[in-house]
LODODO-772007 format. One record per residue (C-alpha): x, y, z; residue in three letters. Coordinates in Angstrom, 1 decimal. Layout:
<recs>
+--------+--------+--------+------+
|     xx |     yy |     zz | type |
+--------+--------+--------+------+
|      X |      Y |      Z |  ALA |
...
+--------+--------+--------+------+
</recs>
This chain:
<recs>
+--------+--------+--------+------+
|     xx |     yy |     zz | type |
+--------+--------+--------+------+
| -192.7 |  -54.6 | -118.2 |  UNK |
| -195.7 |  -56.9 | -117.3 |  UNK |
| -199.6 |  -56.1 | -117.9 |  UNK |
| -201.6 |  -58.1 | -115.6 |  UNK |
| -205.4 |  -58.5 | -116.3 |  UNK |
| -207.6 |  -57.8 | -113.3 |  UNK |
| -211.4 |  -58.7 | -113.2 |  UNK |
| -214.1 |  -59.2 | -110.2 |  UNK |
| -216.3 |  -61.8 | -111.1 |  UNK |
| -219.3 |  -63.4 | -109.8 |  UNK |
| -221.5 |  -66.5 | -111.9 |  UNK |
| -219.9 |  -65.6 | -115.2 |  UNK |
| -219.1 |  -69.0 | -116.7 |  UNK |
| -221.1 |  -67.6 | -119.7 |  UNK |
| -218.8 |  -64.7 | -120.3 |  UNK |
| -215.4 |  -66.3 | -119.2 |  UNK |
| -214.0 |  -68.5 | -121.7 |  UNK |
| -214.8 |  -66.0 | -124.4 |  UNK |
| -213.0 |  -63.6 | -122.3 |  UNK |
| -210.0 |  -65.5 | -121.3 |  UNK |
| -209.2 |  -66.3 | -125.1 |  UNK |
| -210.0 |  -62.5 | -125.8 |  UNK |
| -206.7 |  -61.3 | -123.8 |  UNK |
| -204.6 |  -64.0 | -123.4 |  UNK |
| -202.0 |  -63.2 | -126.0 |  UNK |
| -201.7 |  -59.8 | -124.7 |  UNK |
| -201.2 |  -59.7 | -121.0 |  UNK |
| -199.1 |  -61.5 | -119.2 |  UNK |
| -201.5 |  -63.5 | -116.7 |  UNK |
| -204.9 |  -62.5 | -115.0 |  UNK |
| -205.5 |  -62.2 | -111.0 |  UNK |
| -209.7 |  -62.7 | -110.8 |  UNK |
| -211.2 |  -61.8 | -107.6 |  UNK |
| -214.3 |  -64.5 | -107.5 |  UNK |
| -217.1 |  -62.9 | -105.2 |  UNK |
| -218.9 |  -66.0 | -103.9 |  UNK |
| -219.8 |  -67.7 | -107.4 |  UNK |
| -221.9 |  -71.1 | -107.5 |  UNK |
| -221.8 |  -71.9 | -111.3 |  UNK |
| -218.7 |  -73.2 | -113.0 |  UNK |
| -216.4 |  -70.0 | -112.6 |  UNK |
| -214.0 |  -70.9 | -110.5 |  UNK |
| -213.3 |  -74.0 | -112.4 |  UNK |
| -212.9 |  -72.3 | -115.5 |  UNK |
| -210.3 |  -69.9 | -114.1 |  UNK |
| -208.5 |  -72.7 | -112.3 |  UNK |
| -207.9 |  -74.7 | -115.8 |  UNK |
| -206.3 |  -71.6 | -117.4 |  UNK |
| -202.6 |  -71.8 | -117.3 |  UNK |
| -202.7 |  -67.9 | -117.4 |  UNK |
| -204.6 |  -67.2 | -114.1 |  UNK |
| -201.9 |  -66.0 | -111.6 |  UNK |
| -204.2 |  -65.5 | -108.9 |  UNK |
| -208.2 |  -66.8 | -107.7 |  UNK |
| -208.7 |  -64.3 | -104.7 |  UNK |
| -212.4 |  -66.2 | -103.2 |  UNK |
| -214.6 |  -64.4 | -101.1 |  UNK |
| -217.2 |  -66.3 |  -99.4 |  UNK |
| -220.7 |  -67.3 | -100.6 |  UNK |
| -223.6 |  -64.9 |  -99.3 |  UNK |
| -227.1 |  -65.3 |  -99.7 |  UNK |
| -227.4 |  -61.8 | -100.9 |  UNK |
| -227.3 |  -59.2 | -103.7 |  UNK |
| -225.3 |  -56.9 | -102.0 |  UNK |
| -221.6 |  -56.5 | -103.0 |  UNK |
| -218.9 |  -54.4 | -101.9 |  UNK |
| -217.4 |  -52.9 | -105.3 |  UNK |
| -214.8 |  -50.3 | -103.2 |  UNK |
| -213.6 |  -53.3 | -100.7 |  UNK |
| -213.4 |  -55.7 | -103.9 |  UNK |
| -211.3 |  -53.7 | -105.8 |  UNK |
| -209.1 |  -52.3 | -103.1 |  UNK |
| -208.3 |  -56.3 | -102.4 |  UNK |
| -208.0 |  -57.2 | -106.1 |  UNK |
| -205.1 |  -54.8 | -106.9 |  UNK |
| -203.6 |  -54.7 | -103.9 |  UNK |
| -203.2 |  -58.6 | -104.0 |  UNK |
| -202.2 |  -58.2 | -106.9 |  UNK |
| -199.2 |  -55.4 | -106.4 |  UNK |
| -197.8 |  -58.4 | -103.7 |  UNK |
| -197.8 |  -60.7 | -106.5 |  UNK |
| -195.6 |  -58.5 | -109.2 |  UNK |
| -193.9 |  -56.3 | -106.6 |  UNK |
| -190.5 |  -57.8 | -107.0 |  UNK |
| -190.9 |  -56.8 | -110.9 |  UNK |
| -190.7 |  -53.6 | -112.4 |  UNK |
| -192.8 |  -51.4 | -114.4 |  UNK |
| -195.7 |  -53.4 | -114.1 |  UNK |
| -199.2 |  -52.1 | -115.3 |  UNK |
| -202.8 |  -53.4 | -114.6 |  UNK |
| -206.0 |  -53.6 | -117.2 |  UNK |
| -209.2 |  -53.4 | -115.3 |  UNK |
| -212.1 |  -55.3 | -116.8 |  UNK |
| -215.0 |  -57.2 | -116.8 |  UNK |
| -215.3 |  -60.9 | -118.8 |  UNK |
| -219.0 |  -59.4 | -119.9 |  UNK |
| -216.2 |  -56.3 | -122.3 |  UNK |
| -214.2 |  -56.7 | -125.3 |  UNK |
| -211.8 |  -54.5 | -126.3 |  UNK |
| -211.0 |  -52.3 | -129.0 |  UNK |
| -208.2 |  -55.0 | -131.3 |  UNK |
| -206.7 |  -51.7 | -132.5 |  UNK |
| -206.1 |  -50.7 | -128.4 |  UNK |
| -204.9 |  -54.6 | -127.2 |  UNK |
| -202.4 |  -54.1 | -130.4 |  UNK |
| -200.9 |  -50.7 | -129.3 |  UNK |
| -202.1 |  -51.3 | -125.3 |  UNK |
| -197.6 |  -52.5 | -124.6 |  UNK |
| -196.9 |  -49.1 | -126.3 |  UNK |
| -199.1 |  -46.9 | -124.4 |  UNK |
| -197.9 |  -48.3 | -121.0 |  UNK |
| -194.5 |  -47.8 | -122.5 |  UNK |
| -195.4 |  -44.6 | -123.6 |  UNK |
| -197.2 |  -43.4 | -119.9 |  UNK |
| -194.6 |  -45.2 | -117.9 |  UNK |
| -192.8 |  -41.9 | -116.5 |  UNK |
| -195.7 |  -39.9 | -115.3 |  UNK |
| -197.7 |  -43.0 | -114.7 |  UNK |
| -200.6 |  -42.1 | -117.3 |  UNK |
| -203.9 |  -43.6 | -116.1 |  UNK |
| -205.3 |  -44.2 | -119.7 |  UNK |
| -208.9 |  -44.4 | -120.3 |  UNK |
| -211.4 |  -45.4 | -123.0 |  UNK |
| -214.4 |  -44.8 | -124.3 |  UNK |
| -217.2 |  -47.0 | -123.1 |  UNK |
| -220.0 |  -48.4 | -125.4 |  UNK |
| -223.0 |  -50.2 | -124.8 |  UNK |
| -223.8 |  -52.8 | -127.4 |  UNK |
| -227.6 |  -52.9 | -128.2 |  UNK |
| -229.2 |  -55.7 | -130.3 |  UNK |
| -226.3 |  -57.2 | -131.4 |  UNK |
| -222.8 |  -57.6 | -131.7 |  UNK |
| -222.0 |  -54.9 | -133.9 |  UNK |
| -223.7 |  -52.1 | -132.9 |  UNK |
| -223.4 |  -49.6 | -129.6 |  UNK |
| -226.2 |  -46.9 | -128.3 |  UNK |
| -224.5 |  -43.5 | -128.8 |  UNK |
| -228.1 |  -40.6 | -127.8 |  UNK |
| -227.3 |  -38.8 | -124.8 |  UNK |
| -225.9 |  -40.2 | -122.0 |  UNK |
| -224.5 |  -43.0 | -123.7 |  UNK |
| -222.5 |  -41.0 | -126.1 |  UNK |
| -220.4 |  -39.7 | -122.7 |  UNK |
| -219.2 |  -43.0 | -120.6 |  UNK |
| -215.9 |  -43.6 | -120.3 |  UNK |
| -213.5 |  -45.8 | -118.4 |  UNK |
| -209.7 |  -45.2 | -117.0 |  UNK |
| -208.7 |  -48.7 | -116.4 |  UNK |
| -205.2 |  -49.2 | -117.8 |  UNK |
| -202.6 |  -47.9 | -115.0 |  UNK |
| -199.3 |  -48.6 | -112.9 |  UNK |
| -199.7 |  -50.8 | -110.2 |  UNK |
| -198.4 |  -49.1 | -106.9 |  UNK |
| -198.6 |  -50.2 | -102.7 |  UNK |
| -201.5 |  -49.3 | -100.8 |  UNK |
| -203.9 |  -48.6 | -103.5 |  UNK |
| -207.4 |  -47.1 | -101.2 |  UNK |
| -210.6 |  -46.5 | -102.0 |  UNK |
| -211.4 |  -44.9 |  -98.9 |  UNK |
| -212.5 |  -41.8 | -100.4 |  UNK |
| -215.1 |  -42.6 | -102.5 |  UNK |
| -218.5 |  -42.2 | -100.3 |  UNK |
| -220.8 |  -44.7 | -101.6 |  UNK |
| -219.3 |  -48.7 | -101.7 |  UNK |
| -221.0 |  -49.7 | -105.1 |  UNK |
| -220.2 |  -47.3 | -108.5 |  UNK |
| -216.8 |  -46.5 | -107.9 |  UNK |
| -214.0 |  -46.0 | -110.8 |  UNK |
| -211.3 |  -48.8 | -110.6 |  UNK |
| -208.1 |  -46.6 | -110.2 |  UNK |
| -207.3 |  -45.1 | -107.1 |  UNK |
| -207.5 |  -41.8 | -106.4 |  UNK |
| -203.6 |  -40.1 | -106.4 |  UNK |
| -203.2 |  -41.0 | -110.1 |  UNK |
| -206.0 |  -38.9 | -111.3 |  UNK |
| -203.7 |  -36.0 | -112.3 |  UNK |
| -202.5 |  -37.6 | -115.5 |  UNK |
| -205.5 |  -39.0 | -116.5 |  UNK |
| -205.6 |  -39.3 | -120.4 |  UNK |
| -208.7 |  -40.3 | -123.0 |  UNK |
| -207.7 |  -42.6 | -125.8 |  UNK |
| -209.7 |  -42.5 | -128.9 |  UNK |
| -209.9 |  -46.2 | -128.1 |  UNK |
| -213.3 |  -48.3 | -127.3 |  UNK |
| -214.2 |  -51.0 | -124.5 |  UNK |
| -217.4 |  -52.6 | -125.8 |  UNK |
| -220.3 |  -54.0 | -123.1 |  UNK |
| -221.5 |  -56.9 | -124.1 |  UNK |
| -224.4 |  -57.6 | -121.5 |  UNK |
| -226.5 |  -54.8 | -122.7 |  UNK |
| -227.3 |  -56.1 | -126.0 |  UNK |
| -230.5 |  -58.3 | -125.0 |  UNK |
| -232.9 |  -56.0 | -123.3 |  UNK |
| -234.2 |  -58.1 | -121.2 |  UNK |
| -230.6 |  -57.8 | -119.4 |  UNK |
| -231.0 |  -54.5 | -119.9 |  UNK |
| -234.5 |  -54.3 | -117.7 |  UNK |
| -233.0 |  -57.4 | -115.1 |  UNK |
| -230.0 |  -54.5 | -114.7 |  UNK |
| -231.8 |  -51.9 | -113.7 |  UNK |
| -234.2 |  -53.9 | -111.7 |  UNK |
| -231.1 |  -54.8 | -110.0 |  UNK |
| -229.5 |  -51.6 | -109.3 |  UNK |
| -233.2 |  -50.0 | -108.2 |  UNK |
| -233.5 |  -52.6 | -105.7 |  UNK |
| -230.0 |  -51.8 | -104.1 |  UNK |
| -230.2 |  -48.0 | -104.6 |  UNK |
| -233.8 |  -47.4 | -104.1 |  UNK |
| -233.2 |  -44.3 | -102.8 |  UNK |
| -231.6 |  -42.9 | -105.6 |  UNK |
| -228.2 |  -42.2 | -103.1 |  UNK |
| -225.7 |  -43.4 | -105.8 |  UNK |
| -227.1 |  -42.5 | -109.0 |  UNK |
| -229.5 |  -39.4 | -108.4 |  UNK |
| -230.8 |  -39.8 | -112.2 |  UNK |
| -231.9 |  -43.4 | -111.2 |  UNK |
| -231.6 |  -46.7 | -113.7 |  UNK |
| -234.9 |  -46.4 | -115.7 |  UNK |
| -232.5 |  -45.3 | -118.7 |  UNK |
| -231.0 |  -48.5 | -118.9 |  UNK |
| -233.8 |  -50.2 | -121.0 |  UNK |
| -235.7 |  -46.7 | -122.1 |  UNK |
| -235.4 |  -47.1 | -126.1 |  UNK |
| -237.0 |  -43.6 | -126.7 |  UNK |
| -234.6 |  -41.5 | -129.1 |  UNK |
| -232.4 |  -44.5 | -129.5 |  UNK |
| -228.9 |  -43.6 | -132.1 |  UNK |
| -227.2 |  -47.0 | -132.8 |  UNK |
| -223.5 |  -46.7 | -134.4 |  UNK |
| -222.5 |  -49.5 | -136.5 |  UNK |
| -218.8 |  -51.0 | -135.6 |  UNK |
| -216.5 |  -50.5 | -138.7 |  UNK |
| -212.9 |  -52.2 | -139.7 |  UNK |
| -211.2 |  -49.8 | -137.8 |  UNK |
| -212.8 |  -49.6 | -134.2 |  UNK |
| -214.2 |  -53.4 | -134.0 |  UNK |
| -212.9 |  -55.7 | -131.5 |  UNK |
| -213.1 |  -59.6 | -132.3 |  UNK |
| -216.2 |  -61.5 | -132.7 |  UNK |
| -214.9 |  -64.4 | -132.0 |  UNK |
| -214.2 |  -64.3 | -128.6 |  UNK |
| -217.7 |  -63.7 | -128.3 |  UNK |
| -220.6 |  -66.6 | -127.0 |  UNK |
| -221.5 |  -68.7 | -129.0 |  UNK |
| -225.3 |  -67.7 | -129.2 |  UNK |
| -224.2 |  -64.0 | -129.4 |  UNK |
| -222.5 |  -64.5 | -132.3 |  UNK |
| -225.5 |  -64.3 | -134.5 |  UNK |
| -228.0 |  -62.6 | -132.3 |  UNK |
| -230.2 |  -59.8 | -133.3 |  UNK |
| -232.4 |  -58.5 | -131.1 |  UNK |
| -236.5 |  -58.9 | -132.8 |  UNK |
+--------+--------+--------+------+
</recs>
């Protein structure tokens, strides 16, 4: 059995080397799909033993990006790559999360565990605020989740989702043995605000319309009603594998 890390990625040679070190001693090798970076991410990926794969998509001078075609190519690539193995599972993530340590401990046993009905495992997703430690859990927060630990299989599509942006990473036919973990997957670029305002800025200007998210992106950096939870021993990931200047921020 292999786990292959997955990740889109796009200017994130702030995230990456945190990232890397994060996973590397529990998947067998990443496949990065690089979306037209002009920092230092591609060279970071291509000095990791690790990387498998560096799928490069051209530079645009724009801010759209196609999330449904990226991922599509990603794990399709990436079934070519590992289709003359068996039993071979993909973990679908983003070098701005960190994982749950308990979850990246047990992660071999789950896909072990889900291997016959092909169990599409997700986790619950939190969005650090003000520092490392600590994830927004009012309302809407409380509820996100992602399913991004699955069995790779041929012809993944994503021709059935309506909207190109917003889109869940697993493909549609393996939805019927979708399962919750009481695991975590922690979201590290929320926890200064002003990323927080710069994301919703972002999404407003490429949904203006409201057509992908109807309850629009204003919630992103409202703190009104805020509910912080403090990590304990038990559901922490690593701080470590964190950057540098993260390490000991706290928002003022």
């Amino acid at each position: 059995m292999k786990i292959i890390a997955v990740s889109v990625v796009k200017n994130e040679e702030y995230y990456l080397p945190t990232f890397l070190k994060h996973l590397r001693k529990y998947v067998d090798g990443f496949v990065f799909l690089d979306d037209g970076s002009t920092d230092n991410t591609i060279k970071i990926l291509e000095n990791d033993d690790k990387v498998l794969k560096i799928i490069k998509n051209k530079v645009v001078d724009t801010i759209d990006y196609d999330e449904a075609g990226n991922r599509k190519k990603i794990l399709n690539e990436t079934y070519k790559l590992t289709k003359d193995s068996d039993n071979v599972w993909v973990l679908c993530c983003d070098p701005d999360e960190r994982f749950e340590t308990k979850f990246l401990k047990n992660m071999r046993q789950l896909c072990i565990d889900g291997s016959i009905n092909k169990t599409l495992y997700g986790l619950h997703f939190r969005e650090m605020h003000n520092d490392i430690k600590h994830y927004r859990s009012d309302g809407i927060w409380n509820n996100k989740t992602k399913y991004i630990l699955f069995p790779i299989q041929k012809d993944m599509d994503f021709s059935t989702y309506k909207f190109k942006r917003h889109v869940y990473w697993h493909y549609k036919e393996i939805e019927n043995n979708m399962l919750l973990t009481d695991y975590n997957l922690y979201h590290l670029k929320m926890i200064k605000y002003k990323d927080r305002v710069k994301r919703a800025n972002l999404y407003i200007e490429l949904d203006p319309n409201l057509e992908v998210q109807p309850i629009g992106y204003d919630y992103l950096y409202d703190s009104n009603g805020m509910e912080l939870v403090k990590l304990n021993s038990k559901n922490k990931f690593n701080y470590k594998y964190v950057p540098k200047d993260l390490k000991h921020y706290k928002e003022k």
